[in-house]
TIVO-185132 format. One line per 10 residues: number of its first residue (from 1); for each residue y, x, z of C-alpha. Coordinates in nm, 4 decimals. Layout:
<rs>
NUM	Y X Z; ...
</rs>
This chain:
<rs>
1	-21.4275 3.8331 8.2368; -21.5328 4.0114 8.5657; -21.6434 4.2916 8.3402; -21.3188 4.3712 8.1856; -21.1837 4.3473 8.5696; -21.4015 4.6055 8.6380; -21.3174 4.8171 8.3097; -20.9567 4.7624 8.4257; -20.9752 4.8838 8.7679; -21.2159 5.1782 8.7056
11	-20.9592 5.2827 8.4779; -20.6099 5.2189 8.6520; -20.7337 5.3933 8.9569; -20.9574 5.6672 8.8285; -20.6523 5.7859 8.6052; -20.4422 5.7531 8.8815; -20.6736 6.0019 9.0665; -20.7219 6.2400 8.7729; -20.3010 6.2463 8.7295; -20.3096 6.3271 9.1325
21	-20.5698 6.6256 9.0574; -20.4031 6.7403 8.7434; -20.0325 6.7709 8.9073; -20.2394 6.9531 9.1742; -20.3680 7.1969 8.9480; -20.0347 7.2508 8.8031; -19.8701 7.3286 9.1613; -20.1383 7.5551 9.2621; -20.1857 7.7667 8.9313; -19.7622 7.8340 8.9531
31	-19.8254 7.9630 9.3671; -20.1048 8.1626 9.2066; -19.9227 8.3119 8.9426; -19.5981 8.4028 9.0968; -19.7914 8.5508 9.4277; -20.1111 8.7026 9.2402; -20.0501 8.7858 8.8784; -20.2029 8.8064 8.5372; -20.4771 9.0253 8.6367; -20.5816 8.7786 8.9271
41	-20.5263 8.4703 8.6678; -20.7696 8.6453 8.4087; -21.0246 8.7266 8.6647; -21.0815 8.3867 8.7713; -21.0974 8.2384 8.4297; -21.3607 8.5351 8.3382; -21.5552 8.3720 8.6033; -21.5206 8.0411 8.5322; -21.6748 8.0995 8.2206; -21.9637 8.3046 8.3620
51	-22.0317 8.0080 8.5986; -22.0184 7.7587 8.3327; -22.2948 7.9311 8.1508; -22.5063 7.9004 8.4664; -22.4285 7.5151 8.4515; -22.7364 7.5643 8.1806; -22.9425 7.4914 8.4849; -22.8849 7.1706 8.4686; -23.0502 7.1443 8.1322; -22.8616 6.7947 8.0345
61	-23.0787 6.6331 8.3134; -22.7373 6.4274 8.4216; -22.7266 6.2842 8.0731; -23.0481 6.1896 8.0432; -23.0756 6.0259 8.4031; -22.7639 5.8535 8.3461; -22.8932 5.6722 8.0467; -23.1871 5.5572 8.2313; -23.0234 5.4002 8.5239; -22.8138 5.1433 8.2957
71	-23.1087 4.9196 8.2031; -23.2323 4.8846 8.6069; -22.8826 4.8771 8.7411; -22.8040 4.6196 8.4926; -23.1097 4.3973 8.6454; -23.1328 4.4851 9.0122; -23.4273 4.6736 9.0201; -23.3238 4.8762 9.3224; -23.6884 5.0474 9.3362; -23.6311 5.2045 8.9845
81	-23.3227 5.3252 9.0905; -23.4413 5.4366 9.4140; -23.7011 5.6401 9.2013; -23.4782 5.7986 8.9209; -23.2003 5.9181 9.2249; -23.5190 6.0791 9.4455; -23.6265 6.2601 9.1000; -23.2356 6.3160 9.0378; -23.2153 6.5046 9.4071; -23.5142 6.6665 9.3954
91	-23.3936 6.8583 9.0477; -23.0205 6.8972 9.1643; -23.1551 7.0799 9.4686; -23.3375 7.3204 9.2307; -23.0186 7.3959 9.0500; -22.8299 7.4636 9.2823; -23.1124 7.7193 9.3927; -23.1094 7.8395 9.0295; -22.7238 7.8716 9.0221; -22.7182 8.0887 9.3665
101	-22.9898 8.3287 9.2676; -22.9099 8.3762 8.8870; -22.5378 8.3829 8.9611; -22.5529 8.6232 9.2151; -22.8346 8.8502 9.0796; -22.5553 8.9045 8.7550; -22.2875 9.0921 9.0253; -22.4135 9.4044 8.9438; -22.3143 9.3717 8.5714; -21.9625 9.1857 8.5862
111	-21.8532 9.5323 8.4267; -22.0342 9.4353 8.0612; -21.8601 9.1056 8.0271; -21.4774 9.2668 8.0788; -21.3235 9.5205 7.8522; -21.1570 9.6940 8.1056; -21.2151 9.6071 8.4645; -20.8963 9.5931 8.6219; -20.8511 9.8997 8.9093; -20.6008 9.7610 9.1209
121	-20.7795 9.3965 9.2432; -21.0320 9.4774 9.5759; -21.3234 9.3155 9.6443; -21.4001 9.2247 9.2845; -21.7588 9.1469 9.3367; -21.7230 8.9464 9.6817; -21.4361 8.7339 9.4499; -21.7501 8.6292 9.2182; -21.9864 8.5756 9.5239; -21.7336 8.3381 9.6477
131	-21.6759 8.1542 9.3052; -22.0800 8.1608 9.2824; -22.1387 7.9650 9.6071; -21.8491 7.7156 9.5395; -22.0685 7.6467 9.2009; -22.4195 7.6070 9.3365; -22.3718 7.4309 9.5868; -22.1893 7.1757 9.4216; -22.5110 7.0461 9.3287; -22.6671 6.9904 9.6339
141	-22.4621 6.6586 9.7150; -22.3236 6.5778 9.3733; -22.6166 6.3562 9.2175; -22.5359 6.0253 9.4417; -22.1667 6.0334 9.2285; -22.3967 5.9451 8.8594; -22.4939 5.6032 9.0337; -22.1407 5.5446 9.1040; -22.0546 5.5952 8.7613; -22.2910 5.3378 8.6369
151	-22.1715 5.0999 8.8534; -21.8316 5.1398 8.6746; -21.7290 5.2138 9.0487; -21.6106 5.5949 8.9293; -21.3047 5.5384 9.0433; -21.4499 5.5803 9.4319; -21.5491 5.9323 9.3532; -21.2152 6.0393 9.2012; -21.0049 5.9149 9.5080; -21.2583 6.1173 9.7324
161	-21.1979 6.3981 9.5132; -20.7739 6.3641 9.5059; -20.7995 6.3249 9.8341; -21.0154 6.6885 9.9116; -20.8081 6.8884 9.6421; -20.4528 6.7655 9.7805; -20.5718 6.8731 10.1483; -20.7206 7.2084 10.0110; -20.4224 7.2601 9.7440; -20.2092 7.2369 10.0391
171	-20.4082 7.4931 10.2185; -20.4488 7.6880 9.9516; -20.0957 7.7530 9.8931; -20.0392 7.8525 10.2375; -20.2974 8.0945 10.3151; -20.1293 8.2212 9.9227; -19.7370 8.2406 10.1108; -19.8676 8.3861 10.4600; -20.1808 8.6293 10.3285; -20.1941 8.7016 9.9749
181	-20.5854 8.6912 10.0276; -20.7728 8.5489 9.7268; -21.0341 8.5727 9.9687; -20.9325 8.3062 10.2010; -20.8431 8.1346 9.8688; -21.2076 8.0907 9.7723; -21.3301 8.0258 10.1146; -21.1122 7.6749 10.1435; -21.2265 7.5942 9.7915; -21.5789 7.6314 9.9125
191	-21.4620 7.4128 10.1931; -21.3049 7.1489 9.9949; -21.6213 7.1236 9.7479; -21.8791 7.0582 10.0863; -21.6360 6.7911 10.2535; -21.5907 6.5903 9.9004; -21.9678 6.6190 9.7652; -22.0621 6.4710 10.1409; -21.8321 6.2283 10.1345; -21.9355 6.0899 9.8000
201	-22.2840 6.0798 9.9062; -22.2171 5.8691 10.2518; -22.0230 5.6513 10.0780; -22.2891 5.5823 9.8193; -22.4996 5.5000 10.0674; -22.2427 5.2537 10.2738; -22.2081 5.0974 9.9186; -22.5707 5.1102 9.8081; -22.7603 5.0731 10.1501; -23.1172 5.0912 9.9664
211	-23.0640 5.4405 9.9179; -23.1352 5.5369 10.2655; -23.4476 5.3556 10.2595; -23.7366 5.6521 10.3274; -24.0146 5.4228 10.0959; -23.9545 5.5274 9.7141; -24.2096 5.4534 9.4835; -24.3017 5.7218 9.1823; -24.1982 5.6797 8.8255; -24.4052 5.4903 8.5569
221	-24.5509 5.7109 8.3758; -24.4024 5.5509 8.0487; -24.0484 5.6393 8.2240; -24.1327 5.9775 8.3424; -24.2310 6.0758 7.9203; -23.9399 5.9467 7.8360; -23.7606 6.1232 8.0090; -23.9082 6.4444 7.9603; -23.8508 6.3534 7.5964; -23.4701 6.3363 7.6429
231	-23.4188 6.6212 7.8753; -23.6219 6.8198 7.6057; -23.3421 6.7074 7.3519; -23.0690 6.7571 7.6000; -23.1520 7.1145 7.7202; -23.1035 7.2715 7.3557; -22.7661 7.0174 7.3309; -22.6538 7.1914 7.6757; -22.6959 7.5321 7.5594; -22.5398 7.4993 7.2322
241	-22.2457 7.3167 7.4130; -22.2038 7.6108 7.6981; -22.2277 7.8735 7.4236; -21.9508 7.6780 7.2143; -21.7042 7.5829 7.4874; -21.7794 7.8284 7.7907; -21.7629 8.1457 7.6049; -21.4448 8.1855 7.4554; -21.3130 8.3543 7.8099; -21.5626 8.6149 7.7553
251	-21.5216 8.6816 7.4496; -21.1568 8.7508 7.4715; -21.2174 8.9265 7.8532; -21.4723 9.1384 7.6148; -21.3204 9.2278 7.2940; -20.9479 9.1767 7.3962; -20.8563 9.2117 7.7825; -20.8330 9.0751 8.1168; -20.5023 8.9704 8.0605; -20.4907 8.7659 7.7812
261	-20.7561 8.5692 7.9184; -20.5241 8.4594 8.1822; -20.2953 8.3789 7.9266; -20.5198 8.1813 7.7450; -20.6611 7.9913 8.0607; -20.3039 7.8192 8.1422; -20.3016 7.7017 7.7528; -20.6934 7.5315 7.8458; -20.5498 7.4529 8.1795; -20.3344 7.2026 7.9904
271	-20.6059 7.1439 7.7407; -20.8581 7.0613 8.0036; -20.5935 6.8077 8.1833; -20.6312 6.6181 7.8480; -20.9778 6.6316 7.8683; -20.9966 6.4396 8.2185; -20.7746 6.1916 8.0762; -21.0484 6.1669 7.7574; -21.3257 6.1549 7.9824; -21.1719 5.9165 8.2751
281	-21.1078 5.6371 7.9906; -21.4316 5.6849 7.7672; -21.5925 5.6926 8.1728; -21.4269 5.3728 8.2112; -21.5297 5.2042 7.9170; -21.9470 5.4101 7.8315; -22.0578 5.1845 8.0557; -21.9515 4.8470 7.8999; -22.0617 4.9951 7.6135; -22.4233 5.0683 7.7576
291	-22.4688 4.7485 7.8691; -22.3320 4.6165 7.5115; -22.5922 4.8145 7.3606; -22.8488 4.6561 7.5556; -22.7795 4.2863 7.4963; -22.5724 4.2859 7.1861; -22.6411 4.2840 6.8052; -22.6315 4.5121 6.5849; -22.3305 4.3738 6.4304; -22.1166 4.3659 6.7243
301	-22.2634 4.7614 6.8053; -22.1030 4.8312 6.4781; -21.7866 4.6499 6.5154; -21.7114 4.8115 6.8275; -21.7956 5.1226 6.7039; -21.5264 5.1130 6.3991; -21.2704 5.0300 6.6801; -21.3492 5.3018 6.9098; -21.2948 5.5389 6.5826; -20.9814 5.4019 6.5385
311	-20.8249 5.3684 6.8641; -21.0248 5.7454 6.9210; -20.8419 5.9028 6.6113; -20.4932 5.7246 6.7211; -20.5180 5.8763 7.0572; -20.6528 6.2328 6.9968; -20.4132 6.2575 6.7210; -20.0828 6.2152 6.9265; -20.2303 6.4013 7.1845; -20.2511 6.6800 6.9498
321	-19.9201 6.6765 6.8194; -19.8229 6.6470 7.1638; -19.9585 6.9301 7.2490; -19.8596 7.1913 6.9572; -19.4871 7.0954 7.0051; -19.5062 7.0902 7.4011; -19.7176 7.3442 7.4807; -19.4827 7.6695 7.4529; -19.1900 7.4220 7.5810; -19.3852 7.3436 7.8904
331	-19.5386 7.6916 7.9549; -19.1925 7.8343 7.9137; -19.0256 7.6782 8.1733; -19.3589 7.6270 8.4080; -19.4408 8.0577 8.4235; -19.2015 8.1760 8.2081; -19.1758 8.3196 7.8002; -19.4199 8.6427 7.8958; -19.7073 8.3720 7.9402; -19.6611 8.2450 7.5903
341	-19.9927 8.3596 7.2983; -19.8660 8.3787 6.9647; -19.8186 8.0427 6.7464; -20.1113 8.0896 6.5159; -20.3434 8.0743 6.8211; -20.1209 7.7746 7.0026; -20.2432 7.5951 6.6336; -20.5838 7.6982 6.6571; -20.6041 7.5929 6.9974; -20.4960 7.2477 6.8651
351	-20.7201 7.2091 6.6132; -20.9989 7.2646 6.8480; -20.8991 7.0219 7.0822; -20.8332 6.7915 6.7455; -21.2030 6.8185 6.5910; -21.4175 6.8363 6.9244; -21.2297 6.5383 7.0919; -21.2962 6.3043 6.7317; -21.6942 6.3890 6.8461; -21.6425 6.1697 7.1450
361	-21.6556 5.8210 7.0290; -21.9745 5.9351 6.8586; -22.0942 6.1211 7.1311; -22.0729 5.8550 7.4084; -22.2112 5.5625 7.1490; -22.5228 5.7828 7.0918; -22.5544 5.8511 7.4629; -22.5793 5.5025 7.6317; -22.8349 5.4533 7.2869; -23.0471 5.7306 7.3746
371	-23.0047 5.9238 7.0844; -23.0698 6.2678 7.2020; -23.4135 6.3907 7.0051; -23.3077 6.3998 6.6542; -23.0513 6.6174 6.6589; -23.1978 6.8534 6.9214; -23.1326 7.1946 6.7240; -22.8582 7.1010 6.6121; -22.6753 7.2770 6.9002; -22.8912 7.6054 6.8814
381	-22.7703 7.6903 6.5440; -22.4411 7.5843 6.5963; -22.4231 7.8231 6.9242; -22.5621 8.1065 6.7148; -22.2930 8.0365 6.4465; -22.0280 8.0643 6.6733; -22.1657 8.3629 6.8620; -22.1883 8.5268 6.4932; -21.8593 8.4217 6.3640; -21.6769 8.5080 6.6780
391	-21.8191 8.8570 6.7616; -21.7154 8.9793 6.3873; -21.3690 8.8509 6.3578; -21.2968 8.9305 6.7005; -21.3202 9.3035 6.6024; -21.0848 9.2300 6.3395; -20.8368 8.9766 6.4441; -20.8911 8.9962 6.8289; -20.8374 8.6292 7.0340; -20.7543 8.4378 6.6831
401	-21.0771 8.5657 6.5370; -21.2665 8.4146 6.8594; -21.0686 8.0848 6.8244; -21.1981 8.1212 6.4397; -21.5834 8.1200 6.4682; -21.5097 7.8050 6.7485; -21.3796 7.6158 6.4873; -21.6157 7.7277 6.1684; -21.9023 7.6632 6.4186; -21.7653 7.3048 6.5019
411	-21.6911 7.2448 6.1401; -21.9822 7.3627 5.9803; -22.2900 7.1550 6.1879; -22.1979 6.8829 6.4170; -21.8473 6.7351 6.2373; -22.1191 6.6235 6.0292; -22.4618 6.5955 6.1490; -22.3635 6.3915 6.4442; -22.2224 6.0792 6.3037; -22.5298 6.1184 6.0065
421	-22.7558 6.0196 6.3269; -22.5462 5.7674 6.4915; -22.4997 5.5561 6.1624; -22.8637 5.6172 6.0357; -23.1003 5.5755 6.3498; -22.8028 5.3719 6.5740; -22.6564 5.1850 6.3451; -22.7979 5.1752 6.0132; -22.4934 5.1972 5.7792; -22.4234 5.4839 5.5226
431	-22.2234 5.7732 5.6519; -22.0105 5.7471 5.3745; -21.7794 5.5227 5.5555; -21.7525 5.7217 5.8603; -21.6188 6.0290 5.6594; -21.3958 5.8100 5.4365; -21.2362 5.6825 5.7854; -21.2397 5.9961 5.9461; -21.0359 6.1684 5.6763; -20.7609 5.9064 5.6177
441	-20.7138 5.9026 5.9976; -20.6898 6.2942 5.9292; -20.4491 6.2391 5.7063; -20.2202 6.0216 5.9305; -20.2202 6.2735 6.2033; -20.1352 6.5407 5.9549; -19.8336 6.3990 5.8372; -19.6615 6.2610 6.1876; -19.7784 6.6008 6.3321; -19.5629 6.7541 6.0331
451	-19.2641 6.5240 6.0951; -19.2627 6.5165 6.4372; -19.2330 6.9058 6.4896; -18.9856 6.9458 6.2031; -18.8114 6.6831 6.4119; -18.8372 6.8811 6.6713; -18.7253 7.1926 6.5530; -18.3490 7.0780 6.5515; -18.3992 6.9826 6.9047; -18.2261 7.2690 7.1500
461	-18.4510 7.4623 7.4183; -18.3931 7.4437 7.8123; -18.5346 7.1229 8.0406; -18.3039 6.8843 7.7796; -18.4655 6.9985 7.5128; -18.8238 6.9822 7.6865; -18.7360 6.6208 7.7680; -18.5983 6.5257 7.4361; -18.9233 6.6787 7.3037; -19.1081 6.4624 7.5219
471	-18.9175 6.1666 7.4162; -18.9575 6.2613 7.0734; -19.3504 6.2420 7.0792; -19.3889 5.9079 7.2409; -19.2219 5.7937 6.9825; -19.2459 5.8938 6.6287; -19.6288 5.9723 6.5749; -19.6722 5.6562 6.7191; -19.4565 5.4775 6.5343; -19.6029 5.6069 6.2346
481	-19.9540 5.5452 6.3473; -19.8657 5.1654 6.4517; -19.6940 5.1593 6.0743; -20.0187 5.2702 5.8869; -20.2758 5.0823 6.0653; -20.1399 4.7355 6.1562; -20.3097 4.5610 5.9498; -20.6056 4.6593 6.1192; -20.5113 4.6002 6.4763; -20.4899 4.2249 6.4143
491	-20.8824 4.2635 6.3383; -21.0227 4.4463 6.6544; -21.2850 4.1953 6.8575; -21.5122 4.3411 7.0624; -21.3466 4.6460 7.1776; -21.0248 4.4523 7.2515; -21.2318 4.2824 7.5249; -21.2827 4.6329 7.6702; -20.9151 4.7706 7.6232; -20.7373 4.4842 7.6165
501	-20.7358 4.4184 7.9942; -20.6619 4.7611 8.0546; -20.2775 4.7017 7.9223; -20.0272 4.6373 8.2122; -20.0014 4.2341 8.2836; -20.3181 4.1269 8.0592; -20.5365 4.0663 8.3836; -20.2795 3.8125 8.4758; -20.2819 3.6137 8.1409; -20.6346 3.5859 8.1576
</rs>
């Protein structure tokens, strides 16, 4: 019971914060627009993309640690954790070393990643130092926020963060109105990400006093392999998941200009605000889950697992019918019709979202079981693919040619290869049943995506319309969702005792 409080809480409140940050994102990229342009708004995702790559650093260490803190947080053994957080620093520090120097050393050759550099923007490379230190050192205070996680206490860190983006937003916009300086954009942002990652860390340590304690004892050896063993895995994973997701910016920057890059970035913008709500509720929940997988049997594992497919494919479904008949809608009236892409892109920018978000219920299952070795090159090939595919329709179909090789990449190695190793090595049931789920749910989606946007096709344009819209997707896929699987619902055990408190009023009748 005290465990589905927590669930509950970590949830309400961490959402809360993400909606804060997400409405803050929205504010700020309409000042930037409207007072720096599309050339500005290109620039920055170019670099956002450059700096993601860098985030290879990190080589999945987070992941890896992360895993290993469940079993001693879960039994008090404040001396292991003590351990795993001084090894956790000591790497951190070294990435954010490796981020400064590698980050900076590439200045000299922004000009190879952007077709056409644009003339008229000053101070180009001092824009990328800027976005380069904001990056690296990030990682200097940031590793004290994993144990808060664990703890199911994530919700701390994303009030701390609200709370630094809505005083720097604010700042932000200001310095926008009175200077027009990027420049002193940057240098509050660099601001904001020192005063947040510090106060994360002191209020670890007000929560956690052990970890100011100067005595830490060094890893078992047994620990230390093992971990080497899943940062091994977790490296190739990381680079196969920077070259999938974090290169699509440079690709189009590349082969199709600096300007539809910014056009694309407010479409992942929105995208990526989906993705905090993903990750803020799977947050909420992976740790339930990892202490499920520690004490429970196999038979509940798999129960809970069927669930989480279920609820996963209901939710990333309507969110990606939301988003195909919302996104022009919204963008219209947010920057106006000249930030619009063409609606064969809009759809393959759906169907990305669509197939990588359906890898999450596996993804987070397999992570708080550990399952991080078999499927270690996996990633490699499927970052080649991609890199392949993308290059050679790009110089044939330009951005939807990029969008292309993302999806052919997705489609043809993990879609498949990562449930094979959940069911076979986590749970020991035939695939089969995973695909035979996956594809009715597929199904489902297909057809109340189809009705819902002839539906809302009659619907008339303007803020009525957007509204209507709106109205219009709460209600019909759902409807049609709730119709089809029902029967089903009345079924769900464990992983009602994970969601089910998170409905409003169910604390209460508990």
């Amino acid at each position: 019971m005290e465990q589905v409080k927590t669930v509950s809480k970590n949830l309400r409140l961490t959402a809360a914060s993400e909606l804060v940050l997400a409405a803050l994102k929205f504010v700020s990229r309409r000042a930037f627009v409207l007072l720096l342009g599309k050339e500005y708004l290109g620039l920055s995702g170019l670099f956002t993309d450059i700096l993601s790559m860098l985030s290879l650093a990190e080589l999945g260490f987070s992941v890896s640690i992360t895993y290993s803190l469940y079993r001693p947080v879960a039994q008090g053994d404040t001396e292991m954790v003590k351990s795993l957080l001084g090894l956790y620093r000591r790497v951190y520090q070294a990435v954010g070393v490796v981020v400064l120097a590698v980050g900076l050393g590439l200045t000299p050759f922004l000009g190879f990643f952007v077709k056409e550099m644009p003339s008229d923007i000053p101070h180009i490379p001092l824009i990328y130092g800027l976005n380069v230190v904001n990056a690296g050192i990030s990682y200097f205070f940031s590793y004290k926020s994993t144990l808060l996680f664990v703890h199911q206490k994530k919700y701390v860190d994303a009030m701390i963060r609200a709370a630094a983006a809505l005083a720097a937003t604010a700042a932000q916009i200001a310095v926008l109105f009175l200077t027009g300086s990027y420049l002193y954009y940057l240098v509050i942002a660099i601001g904001a990400t020192l005063v947040q990652n510090l106060a994360i860390s002191r209020t670890a340590d007000r929560l956690y006093p052990y970890l100011r304690e100067k005595e830490v004892q060094p890893l078992p050896a047994e620990t230390v392999g093992e971990l080497r063993r899943n940062v091994g895995a977790m490296v190739l994973h990381r680079i196969g998941a920077v070259a999938v997701f974090s290169t699509d910016n440079l690709l189009i920057s590349k082969f199709v200009g600096i300007v539809t890059t910014g056009l694309y970035s407010n479409y992942i913008l929105i995208r990526n605000f989906l993705n905090v709500v993903i990750t803020a509720l799977f947050g909420a929940i992976t740790p339930a889950l990892g202490r499920q997988n520690a004490t429970a049997p196999v038979e509940e594992k798999r129960e809970t697992f069927r669930q989480l497919h279920l609820f996963s494919a209901w939710l990333f479904g309507w969110m990606s019918i939301c988003l195909y008949c919302l996104y022009d809608p919204f963008l219209d009236l947010w920057l106006g019709r000249g930030y619009l892409l063409p609606q064969p892109v809009v759809l393959l920018i759906v169907v990305n979202f669509y197939v990588n978000s359906m890898r999450t219920p596996v993804a987070n299952t397999k992570s708080v079981m550990g399952l991080f070795w078999d499927e270690r090159y996996k990633s490699i090939l499927e970052a080649a693919l991609n890199l392949v595919v993308s290059v050679l329709l790009a110089k044939r179909l330009g951005i939807t040619g990029i969008l292309v090789g993302t999806l052919v990449s997705t489609l043809a190695l993990p879609v498949w290869i990562e449930p094979l190793g959940l069911y076979r090595h986590g749970l020991g049931l035939p695939v089969g049943r995973y695909f035979r789920d996956y594809l009715f749910y597929l199904l489902v989606t297909v057809s109340a995506g189809t009705a819902t946007w002839l539906a809302c096709r009659m619907l008339p344009g303007g803020l009525g319309g957007f509204f209507l819209r709106m109205l219009l997707c709460l209600t019909l896929p759902n409807l049609i969702y709730l119709a089809v699987v029902r029967k089903v619902l009345s079924g769900w055990g464990p992983l009602l005792r994970l969601i089910k408190p998170l409905l409003p009023g169910r604390n209460k009748q508990s």
